[in-house]
C-alpha positions as CSV (number, residue, x, y, z in Angstrom):
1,X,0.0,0.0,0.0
2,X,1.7,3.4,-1.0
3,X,1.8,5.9,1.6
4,X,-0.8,8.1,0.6
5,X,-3.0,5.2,0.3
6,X,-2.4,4.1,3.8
7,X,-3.0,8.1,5.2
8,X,-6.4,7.9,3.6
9,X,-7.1,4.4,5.1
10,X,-6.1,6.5,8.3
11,X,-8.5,9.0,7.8
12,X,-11.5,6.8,6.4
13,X,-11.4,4.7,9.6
14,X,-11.0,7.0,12.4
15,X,-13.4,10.1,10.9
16,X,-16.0,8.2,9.1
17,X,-16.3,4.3,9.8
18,X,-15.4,4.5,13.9
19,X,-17.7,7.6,14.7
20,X,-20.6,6.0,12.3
21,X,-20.4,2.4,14.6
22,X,-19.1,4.1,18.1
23,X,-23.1,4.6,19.3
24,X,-24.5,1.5,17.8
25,X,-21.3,-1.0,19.2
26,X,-21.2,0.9,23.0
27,X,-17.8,2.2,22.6
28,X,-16.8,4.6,25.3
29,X,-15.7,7.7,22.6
30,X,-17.3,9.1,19.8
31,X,-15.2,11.6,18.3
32,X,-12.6,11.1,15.4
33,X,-9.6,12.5,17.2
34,X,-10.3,9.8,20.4
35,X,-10.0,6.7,17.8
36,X,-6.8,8.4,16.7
37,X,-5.6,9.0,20.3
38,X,-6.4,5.7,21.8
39,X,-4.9,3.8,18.3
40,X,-1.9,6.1,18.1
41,X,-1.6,5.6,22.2
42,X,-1.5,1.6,21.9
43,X,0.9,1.3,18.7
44,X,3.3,3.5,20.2
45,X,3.3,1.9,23.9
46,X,1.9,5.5,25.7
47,X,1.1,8.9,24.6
48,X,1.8,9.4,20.9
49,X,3.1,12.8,21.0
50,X,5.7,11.8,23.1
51,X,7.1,9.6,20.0
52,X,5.3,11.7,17.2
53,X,6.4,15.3,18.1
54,X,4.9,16.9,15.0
55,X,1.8,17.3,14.0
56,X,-0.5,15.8,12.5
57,X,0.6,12.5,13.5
58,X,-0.7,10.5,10.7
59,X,1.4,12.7,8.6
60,X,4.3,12.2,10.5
61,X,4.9,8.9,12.2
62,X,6.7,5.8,10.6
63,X,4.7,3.9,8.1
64,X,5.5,1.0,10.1
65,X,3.8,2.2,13.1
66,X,0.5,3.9,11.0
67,X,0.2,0.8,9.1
68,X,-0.1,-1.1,12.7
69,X,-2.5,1.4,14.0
70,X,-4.6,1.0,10.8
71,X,-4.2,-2.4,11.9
72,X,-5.3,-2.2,15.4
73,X,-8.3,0.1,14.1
74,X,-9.4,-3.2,11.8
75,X,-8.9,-5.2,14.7
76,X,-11.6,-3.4,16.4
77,X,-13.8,-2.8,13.6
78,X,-13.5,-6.9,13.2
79,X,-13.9,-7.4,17.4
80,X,-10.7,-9.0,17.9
81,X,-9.7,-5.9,19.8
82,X,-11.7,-4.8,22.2
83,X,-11.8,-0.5,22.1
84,X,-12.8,0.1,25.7
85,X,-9.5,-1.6,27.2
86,X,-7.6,0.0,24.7
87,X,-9.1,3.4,25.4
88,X,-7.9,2.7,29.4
89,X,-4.8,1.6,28.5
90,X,-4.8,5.2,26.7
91,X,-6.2,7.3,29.4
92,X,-3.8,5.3,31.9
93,X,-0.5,6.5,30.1
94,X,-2.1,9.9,30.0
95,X,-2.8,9.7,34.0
96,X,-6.6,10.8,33.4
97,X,-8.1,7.2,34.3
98,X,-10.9,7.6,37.1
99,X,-9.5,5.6,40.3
């Protein structure tokens, strides 16, 4: 897949497909730039911008690692993944998960 292929897989999944199933599947976010952060989050091993300094990530970050968050985002569309423990896992690193 060329690059620019894979960047508009990125986009497709996390600002159209996630949002449209996130009400109708339960998942605890909604918006495009939370599928982005919890993905990003779980590829990288903690908080993206930490390993993605500029902006936007997608844009920026090693194919490797986008093509594994694509990944992880298929993974959940599929329900191998499960979102919810990934978006703790997220808000852990991040130090904003309710105790």
């Amino acid at each position: 897949m060329t690059r620019a292929a894979l960047e508009q897989r990125w986009l497709t999944l996390t600002r159209e497909t996630m949002p449209a199933l996130a009400m109708k599947r339960g998942w605890p976010v909604r918006n495009d730039h939370c599928f982005q952060r919890i993905l990003l989050d779980n590829v990288v091993g903690g908080v993206w911008y930490d390993a993605i300094p500029r902006r936007p990530a997608y844009r920026h970050v090693d194919a490797a690692l986008l093509t594994r968050a694509v990944d992880l985002g298929e993974a959940v569309l599929a329900g191998s993944a499960d979102l919810a423990a990934l978006n703790r896992q997220s808000l852990a690193w991040r130090g904003k998960l309710a105790r």
